[in-house]
N, C-alpha and C positions, 0 to 999 in steps of 0.2 A: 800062901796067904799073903795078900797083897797090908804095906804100912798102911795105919789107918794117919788120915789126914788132918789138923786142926782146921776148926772156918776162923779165919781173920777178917776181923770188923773194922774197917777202915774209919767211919766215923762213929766214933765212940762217945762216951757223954763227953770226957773229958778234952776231947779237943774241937766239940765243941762249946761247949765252955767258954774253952780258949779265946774260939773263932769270936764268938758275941761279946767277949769283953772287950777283944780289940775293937769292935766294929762300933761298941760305945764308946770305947775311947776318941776314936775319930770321929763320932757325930760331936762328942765333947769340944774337940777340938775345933768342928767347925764353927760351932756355936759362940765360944768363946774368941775364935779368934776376928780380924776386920774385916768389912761385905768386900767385897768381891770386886773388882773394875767394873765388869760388864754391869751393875746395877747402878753407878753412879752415871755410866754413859747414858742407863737408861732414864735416871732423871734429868738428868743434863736437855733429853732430848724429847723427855714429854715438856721441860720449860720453853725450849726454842718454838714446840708445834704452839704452844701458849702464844709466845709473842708475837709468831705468826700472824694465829686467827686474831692477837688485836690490832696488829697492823696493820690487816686486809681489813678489819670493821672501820678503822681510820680513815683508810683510805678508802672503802665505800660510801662514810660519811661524808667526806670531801668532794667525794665527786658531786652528790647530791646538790652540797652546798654551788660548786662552782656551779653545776646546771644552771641552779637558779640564779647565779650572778648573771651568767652568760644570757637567760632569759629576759633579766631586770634590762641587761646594757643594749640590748633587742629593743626593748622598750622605749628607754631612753635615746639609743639612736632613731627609731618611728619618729618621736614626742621631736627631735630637732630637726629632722626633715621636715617634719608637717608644721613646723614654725620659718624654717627656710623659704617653704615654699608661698606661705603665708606673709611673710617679710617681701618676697619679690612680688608678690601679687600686690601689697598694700604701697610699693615703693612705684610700679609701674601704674597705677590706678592714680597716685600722686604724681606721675609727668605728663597725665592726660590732663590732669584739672589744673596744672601749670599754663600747659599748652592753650588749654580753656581761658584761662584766665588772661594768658597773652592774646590770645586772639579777643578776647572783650574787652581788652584794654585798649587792644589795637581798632576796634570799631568803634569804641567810644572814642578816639581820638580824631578817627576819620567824621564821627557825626559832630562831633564839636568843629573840625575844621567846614566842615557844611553848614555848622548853623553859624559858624563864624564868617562862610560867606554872603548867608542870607542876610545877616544883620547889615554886613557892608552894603547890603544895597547890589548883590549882583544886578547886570542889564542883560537881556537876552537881547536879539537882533530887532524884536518886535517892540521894544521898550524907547521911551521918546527920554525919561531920565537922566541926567546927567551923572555921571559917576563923579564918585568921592577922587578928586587926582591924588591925595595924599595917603587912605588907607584902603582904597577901592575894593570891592568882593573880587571872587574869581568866578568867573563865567563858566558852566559847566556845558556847553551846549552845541560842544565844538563833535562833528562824526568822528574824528579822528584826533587821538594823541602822540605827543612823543616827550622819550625823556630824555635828556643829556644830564649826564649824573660823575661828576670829578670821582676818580678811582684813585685818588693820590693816595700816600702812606696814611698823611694823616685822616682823613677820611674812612679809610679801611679801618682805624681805632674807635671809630661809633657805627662800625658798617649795620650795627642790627638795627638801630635807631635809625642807620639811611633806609632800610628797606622795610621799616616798618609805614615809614614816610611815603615812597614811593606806593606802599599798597594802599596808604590811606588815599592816597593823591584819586588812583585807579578805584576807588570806591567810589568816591563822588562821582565817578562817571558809571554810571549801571550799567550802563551800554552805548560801546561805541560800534564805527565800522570795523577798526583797524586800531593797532596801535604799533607802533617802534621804539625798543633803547638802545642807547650807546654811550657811551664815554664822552667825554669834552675834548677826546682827542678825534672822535667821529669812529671810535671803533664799536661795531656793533654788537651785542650781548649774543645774538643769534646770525650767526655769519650766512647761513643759507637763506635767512631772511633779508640779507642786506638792497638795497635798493627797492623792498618790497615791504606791503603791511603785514601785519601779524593780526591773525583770524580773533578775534574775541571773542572767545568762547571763556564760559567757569573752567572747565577743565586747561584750555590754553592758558587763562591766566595762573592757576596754578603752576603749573607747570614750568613758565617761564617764570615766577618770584621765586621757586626751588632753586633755580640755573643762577638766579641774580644773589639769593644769598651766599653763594661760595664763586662770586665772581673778582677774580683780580685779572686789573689790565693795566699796562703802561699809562703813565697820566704825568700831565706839566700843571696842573690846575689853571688851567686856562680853557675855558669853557668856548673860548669864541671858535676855535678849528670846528668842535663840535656843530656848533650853530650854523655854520657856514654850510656844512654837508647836510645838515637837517633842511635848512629855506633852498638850497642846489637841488637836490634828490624827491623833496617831498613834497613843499609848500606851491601849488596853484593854482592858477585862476578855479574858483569853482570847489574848490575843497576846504568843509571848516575845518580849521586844524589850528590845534591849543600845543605849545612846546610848555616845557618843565625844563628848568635849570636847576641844579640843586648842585651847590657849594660850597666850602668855605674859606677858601680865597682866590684872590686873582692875580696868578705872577706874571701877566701879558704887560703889554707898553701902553701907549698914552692912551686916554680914554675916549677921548673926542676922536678920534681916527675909528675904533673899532666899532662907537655906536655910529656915524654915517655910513662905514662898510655894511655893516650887519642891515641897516635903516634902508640901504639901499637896497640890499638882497632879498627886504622883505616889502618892499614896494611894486605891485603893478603898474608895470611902466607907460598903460592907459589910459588905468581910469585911477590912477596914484593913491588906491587905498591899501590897506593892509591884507597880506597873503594869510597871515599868521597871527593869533594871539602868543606873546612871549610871557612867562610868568616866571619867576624865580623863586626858589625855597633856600635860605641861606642857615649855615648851621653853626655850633660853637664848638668847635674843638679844640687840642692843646696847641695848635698853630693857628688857629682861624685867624682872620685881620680885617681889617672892615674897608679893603680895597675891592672884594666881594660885594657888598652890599653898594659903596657907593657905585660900581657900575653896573648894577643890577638896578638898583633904583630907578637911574636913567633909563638905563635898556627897555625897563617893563611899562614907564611911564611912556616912551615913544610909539611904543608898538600896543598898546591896547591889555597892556595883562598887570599884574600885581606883585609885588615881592612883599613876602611873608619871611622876617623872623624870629625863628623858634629859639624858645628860652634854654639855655645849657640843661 
């Protein structure tokens, strides 16, 4: 007959008992005791996501804002262009009505020297009148002109006022054959012209008063070399032809010597009258002298023409 066996009960009430009183003791103790690291990291790191998303709201507001700057300054650069542009158009619109205004200053001065030679009593060839010898008109009636025009220093210091002269001169003549300039030393404005006329035409005379206002040339202010090559080259028998002197002064030698040379070069040695009308425009500059006028006086009184001049 076999030992009978006990059954052993492993858990029993009393150990567990045991077991749940420990196992409240350690909820006890968690309870009671401080949280944990991991849950202070975990606020830690829902504040950072915080600051985050207001950083990134920040900075999406700012953007918006600069947009719009960046749109205003768009703006504002247009708004200063379209005034740039408005500035040079209303700056260039005022050097035309300059230019206007020069050019009607400048005809009005050529019509006043026309009405100022009407009043003198111009004579055309057809006229029996005697001219005024002391302040005589200028005759405009001649086919062809020429100008001898001093290029000295000081003359280059009123050159706009010379060549505004010189155009008025060219106005009172509407129309010629021909015309020629040069210097008082006899050098010619237009060289491939030299011994020859120059066409007159509107567009030629343009043309050639463009070349003359930026023209400089060697010069003695002595106008007679000029003159000498103008009545040699140009003046004869059978051609009406008016000279232009324009000065203001004369550094040449004695005066009686140069008006019989000149007196002579402008005499037909047949029928002993004049080849050439001589006319003088005398000017005022910071050297002028009035050794200019006095042998201009002479000169224009011998040869049939006028000296005119002009007030500073």
């Amino acid at each position: 007959m076999k030992p009978r066996r006990e059954n052993l009960e492993l858990f029993t009430i009393s150990f567990l008992d045991i077991i749940s009183s420990a196992f409240a003791a350690v909820v006890l103790l968690v309870l009671i005791s401080k949280p944990l690291p991991g849950a202070a990291s975990v606020d830690a790191t829902a504040q950072l996501l915080q600051q985050v998303v207001s950083a990134e709201t920040s900075v999406s507001s700012l953007s918006r804002e600069l947009e719009k700057q960046e749109q205003e300054l768009a703006r504002l650069k247009q708004i200063k262009a379209s005034l740039e542009a408005s500035e040079a158009s209303a700056k260039q619109h005022l050097g035309h009505k300059t230019s206007e205004l020069e050019k009607l200053d400048g005809d009005l001065e050529g019509l006043s020297l026309v009405q100022s030679s009407i009043k003198r009593t111009s004579i055309r060839p057809s006229s029996s009148t005697k001219r005024d010898v002391e302040v005589g008109g200028i005759p405009v009636d001649s086919d062809y002109i020429i100008f001898i025009v001093d290029t000295s220093g000081s003359m280059q210091s009123i050159w706009d006022r010379v060549s505004r002269e010189v155009l008025n001169v060219l106005k009172i003549h509407p129309k010629v054959k021909g015309f020629q300039i040069m210097n008082d030393n006899g050098i010619h404005l237009i060289s491939s012209y030299a011994g020859k006329w120059i066409p007159d035409t509107p567009q030629r005379r343009s043309g050639v008063m463009k070349v003359f206002g930026s023209w400089q040339s060697a010069s003695n202010s002595s106008p007679v070399e000029g003159l000498e090559v103008a009545l040699k080259r140009y003046a004869k028998k059978g051609v009406s032809l008016s000279i232009y002197i324009f000065g203001d002064d004369y550094t040449g030698s004695s005066y009686d010597a140069v008006i019989q040379t000149l007196g002579n070069l402008n005499t037909n040695k047949i029928t002993g009258k004049k080849l050439a009308k001589i006319h003088a425009v005398g000017f005022m500059s910071n050297y002028a002298t009035n050794r200019f006028s006095i042998l201009m006086r002479e000169l224009t009184k011998r040869n049939g023409g006028s000296f005119l001049a002009l007030a500073p």
